[in-house]
Chimera marker file (.cmm) of the C-alpha trace (Angstrom):
<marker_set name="trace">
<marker id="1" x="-21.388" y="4.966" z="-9.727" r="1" g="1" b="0" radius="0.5"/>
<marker id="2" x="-18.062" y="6.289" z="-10.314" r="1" g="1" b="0" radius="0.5"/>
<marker id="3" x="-15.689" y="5.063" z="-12.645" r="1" g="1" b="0" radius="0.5"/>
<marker id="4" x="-11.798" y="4.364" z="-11.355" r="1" g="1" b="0" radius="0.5"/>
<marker id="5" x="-9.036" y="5.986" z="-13.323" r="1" g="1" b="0" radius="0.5"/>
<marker id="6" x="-5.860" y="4.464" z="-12.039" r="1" g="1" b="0" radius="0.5"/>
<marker id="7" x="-2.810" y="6.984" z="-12.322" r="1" g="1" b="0" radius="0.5"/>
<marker id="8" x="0.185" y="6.164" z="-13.933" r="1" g="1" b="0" radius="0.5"/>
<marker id="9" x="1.837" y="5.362" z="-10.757" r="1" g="1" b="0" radius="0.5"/>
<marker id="10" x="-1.146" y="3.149" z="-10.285" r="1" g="1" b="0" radius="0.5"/>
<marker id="11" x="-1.093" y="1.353" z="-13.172" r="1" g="1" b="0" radius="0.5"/>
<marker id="12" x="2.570" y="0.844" z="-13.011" r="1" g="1" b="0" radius="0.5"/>
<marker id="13" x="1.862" y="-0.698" z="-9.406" r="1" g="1" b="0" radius="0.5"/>
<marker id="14" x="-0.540" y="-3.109" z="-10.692" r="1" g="1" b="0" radius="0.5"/>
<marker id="15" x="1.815" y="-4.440" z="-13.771" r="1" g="1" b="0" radius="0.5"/>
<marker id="16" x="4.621" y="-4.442" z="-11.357" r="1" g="1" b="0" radius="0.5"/>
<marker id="17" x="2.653" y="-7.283" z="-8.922" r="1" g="1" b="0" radius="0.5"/>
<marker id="18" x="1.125" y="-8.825" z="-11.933" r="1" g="1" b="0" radius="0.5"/>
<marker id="19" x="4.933" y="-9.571" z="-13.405" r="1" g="1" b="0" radius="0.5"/>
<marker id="20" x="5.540" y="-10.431" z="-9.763" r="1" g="1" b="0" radius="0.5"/>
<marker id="21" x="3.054" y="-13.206" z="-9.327" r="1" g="1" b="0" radius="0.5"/>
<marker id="22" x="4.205" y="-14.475" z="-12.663" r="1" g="1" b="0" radius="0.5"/>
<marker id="23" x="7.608" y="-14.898" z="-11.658" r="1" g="1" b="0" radius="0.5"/>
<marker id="24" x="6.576" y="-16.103" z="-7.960" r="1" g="1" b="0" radius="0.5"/>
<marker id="25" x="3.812" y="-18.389" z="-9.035" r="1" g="1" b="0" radius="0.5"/>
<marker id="26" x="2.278" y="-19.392" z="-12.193" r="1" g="1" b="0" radius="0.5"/>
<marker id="27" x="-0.310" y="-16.678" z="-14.974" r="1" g="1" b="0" radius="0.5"/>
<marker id="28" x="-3.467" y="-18.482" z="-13.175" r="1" g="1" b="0" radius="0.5"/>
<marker id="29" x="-2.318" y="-16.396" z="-9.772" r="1" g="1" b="0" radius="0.5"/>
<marker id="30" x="-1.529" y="-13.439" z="-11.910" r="1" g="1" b="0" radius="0.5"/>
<marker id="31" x="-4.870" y="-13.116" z="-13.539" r="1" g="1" b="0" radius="0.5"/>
<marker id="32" x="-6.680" y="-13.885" z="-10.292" r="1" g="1" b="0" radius="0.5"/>
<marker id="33" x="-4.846" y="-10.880" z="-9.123" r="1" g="1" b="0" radius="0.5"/>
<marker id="34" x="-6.342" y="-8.954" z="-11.850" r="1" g="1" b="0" radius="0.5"/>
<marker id="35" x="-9.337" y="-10.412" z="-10.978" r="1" g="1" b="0" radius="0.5"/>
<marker id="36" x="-9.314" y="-8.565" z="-7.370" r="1" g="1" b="0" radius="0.5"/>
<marker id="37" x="-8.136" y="-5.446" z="-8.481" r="1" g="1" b="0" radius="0.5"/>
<marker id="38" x="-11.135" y="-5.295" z="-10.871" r="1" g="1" b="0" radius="0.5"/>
<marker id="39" x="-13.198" y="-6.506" z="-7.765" r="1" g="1" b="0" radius="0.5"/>
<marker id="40" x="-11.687" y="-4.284" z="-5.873" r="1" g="1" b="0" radius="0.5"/>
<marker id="41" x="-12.368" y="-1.052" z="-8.187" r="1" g="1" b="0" radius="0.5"/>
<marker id="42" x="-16.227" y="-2.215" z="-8.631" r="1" g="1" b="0" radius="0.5"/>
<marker id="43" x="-16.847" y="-2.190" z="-5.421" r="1" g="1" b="0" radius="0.5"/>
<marker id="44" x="-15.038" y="1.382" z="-4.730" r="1" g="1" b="0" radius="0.5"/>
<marker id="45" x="-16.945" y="2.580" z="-7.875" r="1" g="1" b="0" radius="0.5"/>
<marker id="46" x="-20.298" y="1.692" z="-6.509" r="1" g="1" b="0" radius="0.5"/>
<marker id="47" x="-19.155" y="2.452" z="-2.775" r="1" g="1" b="0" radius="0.5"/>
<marker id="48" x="-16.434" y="4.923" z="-2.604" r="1" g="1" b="0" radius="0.5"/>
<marker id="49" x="-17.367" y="6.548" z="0.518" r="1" g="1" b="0" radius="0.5"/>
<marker id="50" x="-16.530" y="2.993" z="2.292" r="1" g="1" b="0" radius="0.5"/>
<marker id="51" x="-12.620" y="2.916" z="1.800" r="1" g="1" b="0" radius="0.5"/>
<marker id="52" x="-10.764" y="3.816" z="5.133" r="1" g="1" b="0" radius="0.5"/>
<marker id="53" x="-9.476" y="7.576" z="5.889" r="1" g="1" b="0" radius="0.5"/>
<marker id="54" x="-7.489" y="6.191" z="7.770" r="1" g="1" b="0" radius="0.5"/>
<marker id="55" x="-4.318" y="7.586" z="6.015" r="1" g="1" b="0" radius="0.5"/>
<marker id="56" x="-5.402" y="10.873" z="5.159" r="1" g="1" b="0" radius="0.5"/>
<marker id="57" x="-5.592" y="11.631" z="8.451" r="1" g="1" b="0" radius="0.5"/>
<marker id="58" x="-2.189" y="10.214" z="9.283" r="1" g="1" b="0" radius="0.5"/>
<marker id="59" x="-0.470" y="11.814" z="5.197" r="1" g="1" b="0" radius="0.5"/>
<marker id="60" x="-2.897" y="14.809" z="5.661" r="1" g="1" b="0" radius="0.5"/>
<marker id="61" x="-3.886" y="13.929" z="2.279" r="1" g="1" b="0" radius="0.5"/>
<marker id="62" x="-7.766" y="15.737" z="2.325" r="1" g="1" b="0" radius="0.5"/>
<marker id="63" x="-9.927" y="12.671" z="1.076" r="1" g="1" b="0" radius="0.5"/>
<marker id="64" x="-7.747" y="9.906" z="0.324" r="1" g="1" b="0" radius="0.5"/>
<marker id="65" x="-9.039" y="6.866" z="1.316" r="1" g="1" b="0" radius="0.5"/>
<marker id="66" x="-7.918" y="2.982" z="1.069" r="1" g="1" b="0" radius="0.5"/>
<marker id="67" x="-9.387" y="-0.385" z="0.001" r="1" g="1" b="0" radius="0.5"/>
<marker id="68" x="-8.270" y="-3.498" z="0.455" r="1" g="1" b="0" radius="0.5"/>
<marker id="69" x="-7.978" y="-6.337" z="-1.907" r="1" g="1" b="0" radius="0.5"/>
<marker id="70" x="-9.691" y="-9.670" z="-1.383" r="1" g="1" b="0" radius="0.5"/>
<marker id="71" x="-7.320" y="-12.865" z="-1.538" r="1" g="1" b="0" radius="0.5"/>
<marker id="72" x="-3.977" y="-10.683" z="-2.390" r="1" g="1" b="0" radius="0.5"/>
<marker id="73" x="-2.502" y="-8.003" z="-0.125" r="1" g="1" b="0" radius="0.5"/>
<marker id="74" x="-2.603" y="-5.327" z="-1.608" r="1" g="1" b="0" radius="0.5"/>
<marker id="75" x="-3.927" y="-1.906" z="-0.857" r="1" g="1" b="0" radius="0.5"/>
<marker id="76" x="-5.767" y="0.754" z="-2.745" r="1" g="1" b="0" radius="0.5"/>
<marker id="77" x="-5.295" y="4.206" z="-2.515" r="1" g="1" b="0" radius="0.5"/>
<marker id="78" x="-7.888" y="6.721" z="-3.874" r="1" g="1" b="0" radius="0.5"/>
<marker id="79" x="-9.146" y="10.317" z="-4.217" r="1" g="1" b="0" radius="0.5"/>
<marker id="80" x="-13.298" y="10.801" z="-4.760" r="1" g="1" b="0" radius="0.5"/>
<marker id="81" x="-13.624" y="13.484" z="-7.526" r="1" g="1" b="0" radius="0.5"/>
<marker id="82" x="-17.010" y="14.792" z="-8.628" r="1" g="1" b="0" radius="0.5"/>
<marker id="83" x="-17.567" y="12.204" z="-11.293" r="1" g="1" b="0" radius="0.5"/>
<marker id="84" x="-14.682" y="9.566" z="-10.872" r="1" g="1" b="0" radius="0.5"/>
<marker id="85" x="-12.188" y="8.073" z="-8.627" r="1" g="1" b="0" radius="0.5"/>
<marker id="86" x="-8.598" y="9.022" z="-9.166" r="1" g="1" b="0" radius="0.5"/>
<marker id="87" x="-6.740" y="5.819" z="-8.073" r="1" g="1" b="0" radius="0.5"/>
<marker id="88" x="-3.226" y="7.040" z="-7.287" r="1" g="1" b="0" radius="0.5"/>
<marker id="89" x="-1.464" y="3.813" z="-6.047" r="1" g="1" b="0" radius="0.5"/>
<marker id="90" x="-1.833" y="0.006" z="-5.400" r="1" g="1" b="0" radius="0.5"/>
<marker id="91" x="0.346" y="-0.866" z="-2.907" r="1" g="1" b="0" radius="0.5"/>
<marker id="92" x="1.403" y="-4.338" z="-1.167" r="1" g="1" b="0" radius="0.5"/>
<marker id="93" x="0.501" y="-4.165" z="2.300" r="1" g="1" b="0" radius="0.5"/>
<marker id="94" x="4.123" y="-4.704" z="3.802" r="1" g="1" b="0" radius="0.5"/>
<marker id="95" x="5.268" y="-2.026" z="1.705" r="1" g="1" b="0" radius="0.5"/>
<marker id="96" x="6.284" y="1.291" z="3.404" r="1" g="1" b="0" radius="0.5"/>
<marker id="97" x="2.666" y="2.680" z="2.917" r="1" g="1" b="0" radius="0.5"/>
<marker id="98" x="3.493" y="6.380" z="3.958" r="1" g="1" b="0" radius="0.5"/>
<marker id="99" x="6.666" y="6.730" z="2.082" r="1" g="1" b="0" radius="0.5"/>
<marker id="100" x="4.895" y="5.786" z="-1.267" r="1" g="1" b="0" radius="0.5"/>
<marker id="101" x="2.466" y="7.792" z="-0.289" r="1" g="1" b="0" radius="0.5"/>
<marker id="102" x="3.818" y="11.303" z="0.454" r="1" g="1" b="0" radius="0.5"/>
<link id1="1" id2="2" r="1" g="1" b="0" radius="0.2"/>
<link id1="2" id2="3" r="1" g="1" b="0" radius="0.2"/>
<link id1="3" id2="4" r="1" g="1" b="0" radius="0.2"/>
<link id1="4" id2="5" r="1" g="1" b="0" radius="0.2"/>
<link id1="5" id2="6" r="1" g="1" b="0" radius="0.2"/>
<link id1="6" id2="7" r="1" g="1" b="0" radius="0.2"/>
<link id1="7" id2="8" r="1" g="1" b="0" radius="0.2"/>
<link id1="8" id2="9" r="1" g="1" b="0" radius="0.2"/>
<link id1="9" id2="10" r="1" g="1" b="0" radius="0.2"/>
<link id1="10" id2="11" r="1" g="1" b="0" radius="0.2"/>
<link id1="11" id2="12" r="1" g="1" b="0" radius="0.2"/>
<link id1="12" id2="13" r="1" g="1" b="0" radius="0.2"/>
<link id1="13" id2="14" r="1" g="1" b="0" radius="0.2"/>
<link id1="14" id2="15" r="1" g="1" b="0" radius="0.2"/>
<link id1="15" id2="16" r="1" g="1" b="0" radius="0.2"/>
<link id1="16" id2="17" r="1" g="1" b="0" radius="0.2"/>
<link id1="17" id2="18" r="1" g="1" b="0" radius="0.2"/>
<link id1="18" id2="19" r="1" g="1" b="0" radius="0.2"/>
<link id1="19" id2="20" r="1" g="1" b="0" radius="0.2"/>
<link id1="20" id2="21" r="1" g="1" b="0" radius="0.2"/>
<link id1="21" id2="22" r="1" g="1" b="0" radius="0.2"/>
<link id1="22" id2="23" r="1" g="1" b="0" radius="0.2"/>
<link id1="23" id2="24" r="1" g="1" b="0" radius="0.2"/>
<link id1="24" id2="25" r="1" g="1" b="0" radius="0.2"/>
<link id1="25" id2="26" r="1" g="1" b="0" radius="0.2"/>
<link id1="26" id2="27" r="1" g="1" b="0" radius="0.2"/>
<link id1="27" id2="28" r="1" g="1" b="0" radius="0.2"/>
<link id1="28" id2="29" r="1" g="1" b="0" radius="0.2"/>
<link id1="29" id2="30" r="1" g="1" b="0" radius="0.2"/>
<link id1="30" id2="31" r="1" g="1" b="0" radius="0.2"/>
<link id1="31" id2="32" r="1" g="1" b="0" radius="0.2"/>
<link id1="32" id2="33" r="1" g="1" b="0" radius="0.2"/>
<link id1="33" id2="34" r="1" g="1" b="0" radius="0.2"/>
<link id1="34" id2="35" r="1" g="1" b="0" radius="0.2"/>
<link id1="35" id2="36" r="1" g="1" b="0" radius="0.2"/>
<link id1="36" id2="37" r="1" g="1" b="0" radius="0.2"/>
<link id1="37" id2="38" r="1" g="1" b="0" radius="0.2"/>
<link id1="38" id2="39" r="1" g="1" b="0" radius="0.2"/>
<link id1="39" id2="40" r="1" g="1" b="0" radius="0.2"/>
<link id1="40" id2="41" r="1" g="1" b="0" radius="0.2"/>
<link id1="41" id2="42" r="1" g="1" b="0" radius="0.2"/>
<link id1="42" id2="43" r="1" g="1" b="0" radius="0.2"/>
<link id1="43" id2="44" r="1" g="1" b="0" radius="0.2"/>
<link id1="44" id2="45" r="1" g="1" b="0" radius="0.2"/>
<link id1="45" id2="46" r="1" g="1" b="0" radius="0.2"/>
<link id1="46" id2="47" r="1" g="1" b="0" radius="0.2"/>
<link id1="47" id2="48" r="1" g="1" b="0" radius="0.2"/>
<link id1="48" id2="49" r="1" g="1" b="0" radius="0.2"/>
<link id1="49" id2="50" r="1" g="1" b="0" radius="0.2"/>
<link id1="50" id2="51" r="1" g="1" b="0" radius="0.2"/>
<link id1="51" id2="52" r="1" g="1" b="0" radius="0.2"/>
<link id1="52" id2="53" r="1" g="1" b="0" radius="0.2"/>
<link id1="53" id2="54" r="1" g="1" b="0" radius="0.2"/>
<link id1="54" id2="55" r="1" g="1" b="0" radius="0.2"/>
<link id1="55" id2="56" r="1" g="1" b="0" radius="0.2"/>
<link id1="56" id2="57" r="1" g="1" b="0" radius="0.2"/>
<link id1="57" id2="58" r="1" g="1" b="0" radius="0.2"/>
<link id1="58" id2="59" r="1" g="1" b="0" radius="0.2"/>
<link id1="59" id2="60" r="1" g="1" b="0" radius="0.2"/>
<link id1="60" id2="61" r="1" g="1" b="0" radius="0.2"/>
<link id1="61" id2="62" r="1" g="1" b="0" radius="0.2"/>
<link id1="62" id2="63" r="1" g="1" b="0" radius="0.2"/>
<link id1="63" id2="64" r="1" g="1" b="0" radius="0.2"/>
<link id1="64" id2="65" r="1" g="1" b="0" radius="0.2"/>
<link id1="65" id2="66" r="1" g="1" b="0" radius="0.2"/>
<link id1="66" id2="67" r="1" g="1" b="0" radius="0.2"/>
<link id1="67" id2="68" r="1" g="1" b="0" radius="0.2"/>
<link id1="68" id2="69" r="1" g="1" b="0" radius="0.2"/>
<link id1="69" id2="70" r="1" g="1" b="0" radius="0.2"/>
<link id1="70" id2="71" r="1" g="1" b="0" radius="0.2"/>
<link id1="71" id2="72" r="1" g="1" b="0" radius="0.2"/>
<link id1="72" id2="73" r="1" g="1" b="0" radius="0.2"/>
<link id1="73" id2="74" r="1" g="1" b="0" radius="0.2"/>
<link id1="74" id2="75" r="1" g="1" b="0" radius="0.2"/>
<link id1="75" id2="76" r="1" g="1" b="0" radius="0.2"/>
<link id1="76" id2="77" r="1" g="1" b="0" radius="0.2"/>
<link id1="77" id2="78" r="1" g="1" b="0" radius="0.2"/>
<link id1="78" id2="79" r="1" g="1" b="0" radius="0.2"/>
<link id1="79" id2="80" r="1" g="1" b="0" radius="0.2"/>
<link id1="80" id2="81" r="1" g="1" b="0" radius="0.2"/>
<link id1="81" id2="82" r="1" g="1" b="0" radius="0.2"/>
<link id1="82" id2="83" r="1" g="1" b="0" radius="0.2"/>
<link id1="83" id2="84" r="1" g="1" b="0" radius="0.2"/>
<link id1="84" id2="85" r="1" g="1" b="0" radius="0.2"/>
<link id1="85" id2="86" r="1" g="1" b="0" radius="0.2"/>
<link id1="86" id2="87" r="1" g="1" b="0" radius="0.2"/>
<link id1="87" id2="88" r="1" g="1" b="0" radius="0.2"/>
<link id1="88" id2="89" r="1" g="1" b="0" radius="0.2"/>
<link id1="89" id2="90" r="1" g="1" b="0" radius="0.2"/>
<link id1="90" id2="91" r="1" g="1" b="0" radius="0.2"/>
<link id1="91" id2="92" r="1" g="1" b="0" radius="0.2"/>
<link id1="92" id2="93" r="1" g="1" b="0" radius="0.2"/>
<link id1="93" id2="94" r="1" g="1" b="0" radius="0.2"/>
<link id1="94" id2="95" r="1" g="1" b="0" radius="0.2"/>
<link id1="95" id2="96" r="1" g="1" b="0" radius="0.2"/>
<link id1="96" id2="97" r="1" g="1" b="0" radius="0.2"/>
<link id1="97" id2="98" r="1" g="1" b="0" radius="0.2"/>
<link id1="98" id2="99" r="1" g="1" b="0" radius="0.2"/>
<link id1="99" id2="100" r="1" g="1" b="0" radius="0.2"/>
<link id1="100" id2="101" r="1" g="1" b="0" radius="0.2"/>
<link id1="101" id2="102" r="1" g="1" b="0" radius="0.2"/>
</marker_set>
């Protein structure tokens, strides 16, 4: 298992849709969002070879690979390291992936 370590950019992502589903809908939708992101970086932790390349290949970003969230959309971005995963971004899925990303 590898532990996630969300970057700052990451982090700031996640507050940024958490204040966003407070304002659009109600705390209850805001925590449950929490609730997938944590899903989310469980699963990566115990799988992290399962996320999709599909944007390094595309970025030519060597080893970043992408997860999606259950029930929100919302994408996340990671590097595998020896012993953790560096998350660098959580992204909505509508966003202009690429351009966040480079």
């Amino acid at each position: 298992m590898k532990p996630c370590r969300p970057t700052a950019a990451a982090a700031a992502d996640i507050d940024s849709a958490f204040n966003h589903c407070l304002l659009q809908a109600d705390a209850d939708v805001a925590l449950r969002f929490i609730d997938a992101i944590d899903t989310a970086f469980q699963h990566m932790a115990e799988h992290p070879a399962t996320g999709s390349p599909r944007y390094a290949r595309q970025l030519e970003i060597p080893g970043l690979r992408c997860w999606l969230t259950s029930a929100y959309p919302y994408a996340v971005f990671y590097l595998e390291r020896e012993t953790h995963l560096d998350v660098i971004r959580v992204l909505h899925q509508h966003a202009d992936l690429p351009a966040h990303l480079r």
